[in-house]
N, C-alpha and C positions, 0 to 999 in steps of 0.2 A: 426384530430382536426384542423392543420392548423396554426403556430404560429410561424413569421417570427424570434422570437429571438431561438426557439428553437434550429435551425441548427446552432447558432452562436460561437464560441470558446469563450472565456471568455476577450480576448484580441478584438474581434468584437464587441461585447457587449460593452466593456470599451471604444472603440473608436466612436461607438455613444454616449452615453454621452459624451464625450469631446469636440464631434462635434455640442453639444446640437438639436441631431437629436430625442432624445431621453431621458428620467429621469430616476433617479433612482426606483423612484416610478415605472414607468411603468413597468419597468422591471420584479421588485419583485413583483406584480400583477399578471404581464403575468406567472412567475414563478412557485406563488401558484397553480395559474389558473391548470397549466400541472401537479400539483402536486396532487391535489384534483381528477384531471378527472383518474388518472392513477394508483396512491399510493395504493387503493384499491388490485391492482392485480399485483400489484410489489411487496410490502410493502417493501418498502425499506426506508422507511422514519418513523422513530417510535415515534420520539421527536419534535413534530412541535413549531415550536414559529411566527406565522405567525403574530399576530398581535404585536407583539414587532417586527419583521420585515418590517411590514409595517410603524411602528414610527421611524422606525431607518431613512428608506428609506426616510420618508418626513422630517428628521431634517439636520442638518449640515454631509453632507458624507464625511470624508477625501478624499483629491486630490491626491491618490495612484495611482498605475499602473492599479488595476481592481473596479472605484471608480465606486458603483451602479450596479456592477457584483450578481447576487446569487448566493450564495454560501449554502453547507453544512457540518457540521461538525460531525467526527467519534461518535458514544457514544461508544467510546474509548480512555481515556486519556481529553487530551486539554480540559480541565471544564473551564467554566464562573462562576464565583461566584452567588449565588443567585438562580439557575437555575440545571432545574433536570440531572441526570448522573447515569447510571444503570450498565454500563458495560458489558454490554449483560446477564445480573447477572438479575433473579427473585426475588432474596434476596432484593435489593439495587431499586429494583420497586416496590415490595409489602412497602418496609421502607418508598417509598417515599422520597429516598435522594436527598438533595440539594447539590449541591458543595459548596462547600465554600472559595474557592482560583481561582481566575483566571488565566490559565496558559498566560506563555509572550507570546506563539505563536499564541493564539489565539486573544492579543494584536495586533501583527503584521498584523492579521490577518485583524483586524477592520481597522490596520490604514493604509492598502494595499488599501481599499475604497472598499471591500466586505462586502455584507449584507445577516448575520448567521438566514436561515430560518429555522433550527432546526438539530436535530443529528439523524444519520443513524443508521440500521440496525446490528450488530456487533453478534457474536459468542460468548459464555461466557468466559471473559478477554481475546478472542480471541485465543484460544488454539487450533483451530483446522481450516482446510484448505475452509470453508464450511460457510456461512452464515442460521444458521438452530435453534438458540435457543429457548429452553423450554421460556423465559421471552416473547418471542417476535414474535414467530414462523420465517418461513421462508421465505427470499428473493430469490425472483423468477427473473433466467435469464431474459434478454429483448430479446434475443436471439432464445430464446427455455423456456417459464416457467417450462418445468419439468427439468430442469436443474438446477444446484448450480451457483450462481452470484460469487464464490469463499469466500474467506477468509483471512483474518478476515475484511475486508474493503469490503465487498462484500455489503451491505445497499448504501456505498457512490457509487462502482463500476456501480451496478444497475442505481442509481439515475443518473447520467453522459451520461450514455450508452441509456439511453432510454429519454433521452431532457430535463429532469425533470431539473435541473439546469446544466452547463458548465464546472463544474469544483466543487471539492471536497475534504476537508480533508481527510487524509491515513496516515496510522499508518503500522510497520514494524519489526515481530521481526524473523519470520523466511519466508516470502517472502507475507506477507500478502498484501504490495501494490503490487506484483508485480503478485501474482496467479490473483487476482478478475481483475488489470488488463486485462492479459490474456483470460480469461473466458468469459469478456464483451467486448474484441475488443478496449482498451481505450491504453493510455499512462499513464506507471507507473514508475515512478521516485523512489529510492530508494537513499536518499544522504549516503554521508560516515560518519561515526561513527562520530561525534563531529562538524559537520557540521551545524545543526539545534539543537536549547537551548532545553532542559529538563526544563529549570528552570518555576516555581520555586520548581519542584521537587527534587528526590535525586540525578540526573545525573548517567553519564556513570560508575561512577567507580562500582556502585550496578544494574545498566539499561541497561547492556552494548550490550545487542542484538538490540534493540527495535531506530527506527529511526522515523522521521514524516514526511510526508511534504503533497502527493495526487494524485491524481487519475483526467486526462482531456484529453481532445478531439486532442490537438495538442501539436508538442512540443514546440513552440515558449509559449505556458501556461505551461507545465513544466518547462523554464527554468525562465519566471520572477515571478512563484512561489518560484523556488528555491534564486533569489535573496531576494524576498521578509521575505521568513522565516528565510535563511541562516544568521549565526552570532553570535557572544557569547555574554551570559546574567552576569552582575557580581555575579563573584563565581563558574562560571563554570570548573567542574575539568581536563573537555579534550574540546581542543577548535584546530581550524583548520586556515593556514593563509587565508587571504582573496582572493579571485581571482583576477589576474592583472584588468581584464576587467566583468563589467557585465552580466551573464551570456544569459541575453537576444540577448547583441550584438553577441553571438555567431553562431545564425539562418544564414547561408548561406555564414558563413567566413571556407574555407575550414583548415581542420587540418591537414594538406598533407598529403601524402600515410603512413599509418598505417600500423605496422603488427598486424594480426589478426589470433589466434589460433579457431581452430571452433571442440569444442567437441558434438558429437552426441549420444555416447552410456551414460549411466546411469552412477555416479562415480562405479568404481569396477565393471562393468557390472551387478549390483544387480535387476535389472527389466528392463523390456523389453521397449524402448519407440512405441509411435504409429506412424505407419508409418506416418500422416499427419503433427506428431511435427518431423520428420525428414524431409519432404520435405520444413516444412517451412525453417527449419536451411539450408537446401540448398539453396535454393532459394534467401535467404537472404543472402550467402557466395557468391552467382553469381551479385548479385547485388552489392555487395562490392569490388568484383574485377573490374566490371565492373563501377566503383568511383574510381579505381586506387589504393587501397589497396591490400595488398600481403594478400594472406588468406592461411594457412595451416592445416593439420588437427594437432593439439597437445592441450595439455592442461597440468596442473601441478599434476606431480605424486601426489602430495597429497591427492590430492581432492581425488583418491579412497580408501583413508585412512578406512577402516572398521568403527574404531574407533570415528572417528568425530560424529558420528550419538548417542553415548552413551556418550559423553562428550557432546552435545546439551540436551540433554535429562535429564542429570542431572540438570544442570541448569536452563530452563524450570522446572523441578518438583519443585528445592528450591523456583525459584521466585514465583509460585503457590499457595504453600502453605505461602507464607511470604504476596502473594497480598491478601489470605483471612484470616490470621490477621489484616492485616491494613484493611481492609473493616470491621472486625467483630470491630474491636476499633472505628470508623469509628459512627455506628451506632449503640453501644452499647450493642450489643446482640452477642455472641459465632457462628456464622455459622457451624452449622452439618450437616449432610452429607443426612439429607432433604431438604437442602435450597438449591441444588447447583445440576447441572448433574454429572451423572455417572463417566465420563473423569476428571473432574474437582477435585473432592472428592476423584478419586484415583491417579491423578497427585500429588495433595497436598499431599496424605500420602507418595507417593514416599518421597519427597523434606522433609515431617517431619524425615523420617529413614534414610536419608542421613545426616552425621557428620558434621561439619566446614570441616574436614581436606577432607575428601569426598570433597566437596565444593571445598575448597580452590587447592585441586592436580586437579580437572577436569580445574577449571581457568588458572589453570600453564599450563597444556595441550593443552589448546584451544589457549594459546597465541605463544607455542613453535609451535603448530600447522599452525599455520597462521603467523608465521616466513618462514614456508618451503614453503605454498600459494602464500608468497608476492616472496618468489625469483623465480619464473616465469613472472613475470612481469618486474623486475628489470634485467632480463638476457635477456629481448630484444623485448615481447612482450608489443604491448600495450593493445589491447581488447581481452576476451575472447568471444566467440558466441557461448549460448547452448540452447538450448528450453528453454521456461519458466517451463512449466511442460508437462511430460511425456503421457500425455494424454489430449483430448479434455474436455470441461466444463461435473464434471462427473455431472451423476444423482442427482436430490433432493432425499434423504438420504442414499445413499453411505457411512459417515462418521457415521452413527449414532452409540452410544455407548447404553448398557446396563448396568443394576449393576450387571447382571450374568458376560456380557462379558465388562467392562468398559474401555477396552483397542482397541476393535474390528475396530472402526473407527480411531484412533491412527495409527495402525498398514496398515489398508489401506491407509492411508494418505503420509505413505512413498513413497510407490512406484509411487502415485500419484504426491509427489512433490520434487524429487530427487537433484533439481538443485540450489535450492533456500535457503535454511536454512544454506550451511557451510557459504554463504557473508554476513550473518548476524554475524556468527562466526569471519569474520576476520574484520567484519568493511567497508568492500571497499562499492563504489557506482555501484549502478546495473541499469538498465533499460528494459522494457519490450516493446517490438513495438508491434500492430497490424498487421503483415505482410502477414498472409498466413488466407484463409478461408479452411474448408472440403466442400466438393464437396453437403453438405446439408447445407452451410451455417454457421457454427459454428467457431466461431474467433479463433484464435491461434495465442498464443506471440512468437515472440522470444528474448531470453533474452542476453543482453551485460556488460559483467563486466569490469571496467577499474582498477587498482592501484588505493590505498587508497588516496584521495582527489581529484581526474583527474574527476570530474562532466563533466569540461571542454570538455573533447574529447567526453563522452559519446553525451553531445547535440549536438556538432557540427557534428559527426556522425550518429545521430538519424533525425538530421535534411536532412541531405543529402539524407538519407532512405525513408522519410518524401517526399520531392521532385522526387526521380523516380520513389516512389510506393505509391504515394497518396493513402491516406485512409478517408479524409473527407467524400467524400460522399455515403461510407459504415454505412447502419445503420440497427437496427436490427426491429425488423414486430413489434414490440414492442413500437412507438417513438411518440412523441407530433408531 
């Protein structure tokens, strides 16, 4: 196609406007434009609002850090009031539900000077590693179309990944920004628990997996997305101190030499990784010493904790079944186990046969859990380095469930994403880089955990990765 803002990061983009090289209008034209020719065979983009984005574009744009950027948003979570939201859900697009509450982040969102051309692709309330729902059908790698764009942000991951717009809302409860990351070759930020507002939802103390922020091209857009959304709403019930410094200014201020623990087998050795997500995590540990960081191999006994994996699973099934009540209140009609996929309808009965006290001893758990997580960090390390996941971008329907077998995609999924769900467990910030390709082209992340609130080291660290393994002009046979 041909279309100079395509290859732009979203901080490029924002800087021709300010230079008045360029409009906002223009932008989100050219935008559509890539969206229209392409969407087709991505589908990554399921919720268009193109012509309220083009009104947006020609009235008053806030003077934000990405003002007259295009942007998309998850169709998971962050609702506009007025405007449709499915949830990856059949139910809630046969209803034709409107939201009716505007979240603050997608506030921030508008008044960051980004313009909302419609919501992505999503998995049903995102349960599963794989962007592939019955409402919606499937989003196809940019990479390889018979591959999975990941999960549950696998619509926005796509959308990024192949020029369609620069940058993208992402949602996070057991490594959804950071698999589709991974999958697409993109930068996946994962902030720390109470870092970015729930509001005006119920927050962390009932939410307490599920983070937001997004999915883009470079990290200097991850990190004054993270200023942008970062911060507490009033009434929030876990909120975080602020950073000394902007996390933008952190691009190319070094964080001195680091120690870095670098785990490469699976927690507990429970599956095998592939050897191309082991070369990346090497490669990326040679790169880091050679930045002057100490890298060794350890990581926190916990983490092969058996257990972790059945105290996530509990809660996941409650919140399941608790999200299709509030959807079946929502629109007035009971949701049965017609309205919903296989996974979804046997998630939810888990979560119904589990007790409060069930409930409430797994929460005890996960929090004495991620007591014994954080004191490896606190006894001297500061980043962990381990694959994002244990495997290359798998196949489109690898994950798929049946009502015979409703658990069959579940159950693959683990071994598939081994690395990523206990940091959603303990709350900490995570990140996925683009580092390593396989020998046919297929992206592979590698993933960075720091101590709970340290965003800080992650960017200034990503950033440095960023600088002696460029990955901008990596792009997949797929791109505007």
């Amino acid at each position: 196609m041909g279309d100079p803002f395509a290859i732009l990061d979203a901080t490029a983009q924002a800087d021709l406007v300010r230079r008045g090289e360029v409009t906002p209008v223009e932008l989100v034209d050219a935008a559509i434009a890539r969206i229209e020719a392409l969407n087709e065979q991505l589908n990554a983009v399921v919720l268009p609002r193109f012509e309220r984005a083009h009104d947006d574009a020609m009235a008053e744009v806030p003077d934000g850090p990405f003002r007259g950027v295009p942007f998309l948003t998850k169709d998971l979570g962050c609702p506009t009031a007025g405007e449709r939201q499915t949830e990856g859900m059949r139910f809630l697009k046969d209803a034709g539900y409107i939201a009716t509450q505007t979240a603050r982040l997608a506030e921030r969102f508008r008044g960051a000077g980004f313009i909302n051309l419609g919501r992505t692709n999503s998995p049903e309330l995102g349960l599963v590693p794989t962007t592939e729902p019955e409402a919606w059908g499937a989003t196809h790698n940019p990479w390889d179309r018979q591959r999975s764009s990941g999960g549950s942000s696998g619509g926005s991951a796509a959308a990024v990944a192949a020029g369609l717009v620069p940058i993208a809302h992402a949602s996070d409860g057991g490594g959804s920004i950071r698999i589709p990351a991974s999958a697409c070759g993109l930068v996946g930020l994962k902030p720390s628990r109470g870092r970015v507002s729930q509001a005006p939802g119920p927050g962390e103390l009932s939410n307490f997996l599920s983070v937001q922020l997004g999915v883009c091209r470079s990290v200097r857009d991850a990190a004054t997305l993270l200023d942008v959304a970062a911060g507490a709403e009033v009434g929030d019930p876990m909120t975080l101190p602020a950073p000394a410094r902007p996390y933008r200014d952190l691009i190319g201020r070094s964080p001195g030499n680091l120690r870095v623990g670098v785990m490469i087998d699976a927690p507990g050795g429970a599956t095998a990784v592939h050897p191309e997500c082991v070369t990346a995590v090497t490669q990326a540990s040679k790169l880091l010493e050679a930045l002057g960081h100490h890298v060794e191999s350890s990581h926190p006994n916990a983490f092969d904790d058996p257990d972790r994996g059945r105290l996530f699973g509990t809660v996941w099934a409650v919140r399941t079944a608790t999200q299709l009540a509030t959807w079946s209140a929502a629109v007035g009609r009971a949701i049965t186990i017609d309205d919903v996929e296989p996974n979804t309808w046997a998630m939810a009965e888990m979560g119904r046969a589990a007790s409060a006290v069930d409930y409430f001893q797994s929460v005890n758990a996960i929090q004495v859990w991620s007591r014994a997580m954080a004191g490896w960090w606190h006894d001297g390390f500061d980043l962990l380095l381990t694959p994002t996941l244990a495997e290359p971008p798998a196949p489109l329907g690898t994950f798929t469930n049946t009502r015979e077998q409703p658990f069959q995609g579940s159950l693959r999924a683990g071994p598939y994403t081994p690395f990523t769900p206990a940091i959603n467990l303990t709350g900490q910030p995570a990140i996925s880089l683009p580092l390593h390709r396989t020998p046919d082209g297929l992206p592979i992340g590698v993933h960075l955990v720091a101590a709970n609130g340290r965003e800080d080291l992650l960017i200034a660290v990503a950033a440095q990765l960023e600088t002696a393994a460029p990955w901008a002009e990596q792009r997949p046979a797929m791109h505007a």
